[in-house]
N, C-alpha and C positions, 0 to 999 in steps of 0.2 A: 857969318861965313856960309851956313847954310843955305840964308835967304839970298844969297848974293847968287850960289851954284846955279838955283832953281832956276833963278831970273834969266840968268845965262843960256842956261839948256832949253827954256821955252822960247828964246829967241831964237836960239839955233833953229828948234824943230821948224819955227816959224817962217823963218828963212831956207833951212829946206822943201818945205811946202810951198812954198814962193818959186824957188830956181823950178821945183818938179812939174808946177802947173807954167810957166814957160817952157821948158821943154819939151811938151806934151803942146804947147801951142805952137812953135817955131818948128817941131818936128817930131810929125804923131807917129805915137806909137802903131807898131803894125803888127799883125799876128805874126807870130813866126811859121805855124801852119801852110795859111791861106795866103797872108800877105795884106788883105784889108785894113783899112785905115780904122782901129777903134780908139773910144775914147773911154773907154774903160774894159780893161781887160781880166782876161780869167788867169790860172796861173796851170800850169802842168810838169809835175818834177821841176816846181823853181821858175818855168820858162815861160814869157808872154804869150799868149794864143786867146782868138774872139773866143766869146760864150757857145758860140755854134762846133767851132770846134775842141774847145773845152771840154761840152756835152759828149761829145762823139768819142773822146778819150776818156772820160770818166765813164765812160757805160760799163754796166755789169756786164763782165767778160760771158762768151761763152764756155757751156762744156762742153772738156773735150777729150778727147784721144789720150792716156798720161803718153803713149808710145811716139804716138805720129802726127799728134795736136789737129788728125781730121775734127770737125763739131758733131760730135755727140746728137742726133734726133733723140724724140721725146721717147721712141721706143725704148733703144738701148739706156735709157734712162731709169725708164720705168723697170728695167731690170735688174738697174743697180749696176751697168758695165759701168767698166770704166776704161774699155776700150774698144775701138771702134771694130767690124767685123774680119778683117783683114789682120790686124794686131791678136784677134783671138784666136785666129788658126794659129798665129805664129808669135806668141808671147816672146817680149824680149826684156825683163827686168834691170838690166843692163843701161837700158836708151831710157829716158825720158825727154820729153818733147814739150817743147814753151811757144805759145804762138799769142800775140795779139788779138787779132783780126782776120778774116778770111779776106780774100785777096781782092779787093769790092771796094765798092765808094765808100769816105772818102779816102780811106787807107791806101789804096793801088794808084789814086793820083798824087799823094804824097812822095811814094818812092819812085814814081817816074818824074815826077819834079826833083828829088834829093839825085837819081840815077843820072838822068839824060838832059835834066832843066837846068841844070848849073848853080843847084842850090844845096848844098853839101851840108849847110847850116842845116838844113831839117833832120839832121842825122841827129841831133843835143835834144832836139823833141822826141823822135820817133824812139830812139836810146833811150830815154826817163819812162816813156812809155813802155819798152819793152824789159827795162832792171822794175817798174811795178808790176808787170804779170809774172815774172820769175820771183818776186817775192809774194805775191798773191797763190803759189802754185808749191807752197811747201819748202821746208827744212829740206826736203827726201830730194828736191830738183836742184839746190843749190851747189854747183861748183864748185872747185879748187880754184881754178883756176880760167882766165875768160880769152878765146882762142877765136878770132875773125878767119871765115874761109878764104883763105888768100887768092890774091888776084895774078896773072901771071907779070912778071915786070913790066912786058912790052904793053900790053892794055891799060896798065896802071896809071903810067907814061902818057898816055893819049888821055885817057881820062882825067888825069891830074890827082886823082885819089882813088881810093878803095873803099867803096862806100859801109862794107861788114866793116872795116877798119873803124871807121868812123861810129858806129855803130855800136862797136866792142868795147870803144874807149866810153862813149857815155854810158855805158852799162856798169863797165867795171869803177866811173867817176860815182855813178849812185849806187853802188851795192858795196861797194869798199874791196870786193874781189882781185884778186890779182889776175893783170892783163900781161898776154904773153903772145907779141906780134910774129915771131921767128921760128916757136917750134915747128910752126906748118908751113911748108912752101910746094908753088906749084911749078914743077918742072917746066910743063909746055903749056900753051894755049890750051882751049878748046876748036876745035874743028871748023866746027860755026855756033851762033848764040843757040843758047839752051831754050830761049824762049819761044824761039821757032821750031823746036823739034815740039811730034806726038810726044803723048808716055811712051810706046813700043823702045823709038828711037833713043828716047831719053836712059830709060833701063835698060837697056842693052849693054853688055858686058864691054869694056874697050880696057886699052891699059891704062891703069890709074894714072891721072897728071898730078897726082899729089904725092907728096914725098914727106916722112919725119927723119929727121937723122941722130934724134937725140931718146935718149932712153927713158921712159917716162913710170915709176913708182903705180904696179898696179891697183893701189889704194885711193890714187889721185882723180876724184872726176874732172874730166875735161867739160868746159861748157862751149860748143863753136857756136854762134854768130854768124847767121846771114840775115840778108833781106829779104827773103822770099824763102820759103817751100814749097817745091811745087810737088814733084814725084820724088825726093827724099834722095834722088841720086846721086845731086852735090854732096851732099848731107853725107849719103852713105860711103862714097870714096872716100872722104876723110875720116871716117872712124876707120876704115879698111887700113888707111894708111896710119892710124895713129895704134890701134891695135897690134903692127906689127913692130913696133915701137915700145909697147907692153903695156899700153891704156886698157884698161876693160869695163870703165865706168862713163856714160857719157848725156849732157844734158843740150838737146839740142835747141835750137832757139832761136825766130825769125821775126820779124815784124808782123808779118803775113803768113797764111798756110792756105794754099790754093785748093777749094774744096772740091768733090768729087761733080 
């Protein structure tokens, strides 16, 4: 009976070996990254991607900011900060800050491909990438709960998703975290895109377009979710808006962090 199993399972495997090397012949595998045809692929959080860009997610992260995830130079290093020169005038124990990457090759063509390319699938990579630097980054950054900066309906609608959305969800699929799409909403648009204002115009006082309407346990950290940090503005209305809500804990968290 025994010898019968074996026999069996080494045909299977054999035969899946079989089906997997035609399917790799009739329809090659392609990075999910780049998109390049390889024939033997790396893996990142589970997900197919070439060796080129494999490497480039598997790099030893930078140090950084714990506040505002700017990248740490060798000086403030050498001093033992651990936070960049703007967070040590204004210490906030409260934030902590998770970033990937500084906003640079190949990481800033990735989310303008997941953004504006029409490839929304690169949210399951960049997501597994961004649940391993929040667990690379400490017990003390981990969240309650995983919060996408939300999109206003009408852009949502044109764009067909929300790409923190997508983001939040493969963070909170690898980290087991609980994802929470609704406590945050944004009232109205933005004026015009963020990415064409200066810093000036960026932090500039306006009224919050975010809104919480639900009550939130001040013990509970929130972790929001975007794509990008640039000047921490998005970022910081929504803590404005969840703090009046009764959040006081929060871990903020972007693919990218646009350096100075």
């Amino acid at each position: 009976m025994k010898h019968t199993l074996n026999t069996t399972l080494a045909l299977y495997r054999r035969c899946a070996h079989g089906l997997e090397r035609l399917r790799n012949a009739l329809l090659p595998v392609r990075c999910l990254a780049c998109g390049c045809n390889v024939s033997c692929v790396g893996h990142q959080g589970g997900l197919p991607c070439c060796k080129t860009c494999a490497d480039a997610l598997s790099a030893k992260p930078q140090v950084r900011c714990v506040q505002c995830a700017l990248p740490l130079g060798p000086r403030p290093q050498a001093f033992g900060w651990t936070r960049c020169r703007h967070c040590r005038a204004t210490p906030n124990a409260a934030i902590v800050s998770v970033a990937c990457h500084n906003y640079a090759t190949p990481a800033d063509l990735w989310l303008l491909q997941m953004k504006y390319g029409g490839r929304p699938e690169l949210a399951r990579l960049l997501g597994a990438w961004l649940a391993l630097a929040l667990k690379q980054a400490g017990d003390h950054a981990r969240p309650d709960v995983i919060v996408p900066v939300p999109m206003h309906p009408d852009k949502q609608r044109q764009r067909g998703y929300n790409q923190a959305e997508l983001l939040a969800r493969a963070v909170a699929r690898h980290t087991g975290i609980a994802l929470n799409t609704t406590l945050l909403q944004r009232a109205r648009p933005s004026a015009s895109s963020q990415s064409r204002k200066g810093r000036q115009a960026r932090m500039a006082k306006t009224d919050n377009p975010f809104r919480c309407q639900k009550a939130i346990p001040a013990e509970l950290r929130i972790g929001l979710v975007d794509d990008v940090i640039t000047t921490q503005a998005t970022m910081q209305a929504c803590v404005d808006a969840l703090r009046k809500a009764g959040a006081t804990q929060f871990t903020l968290m972007a693919v990218c962090r646009t350096p100075e």
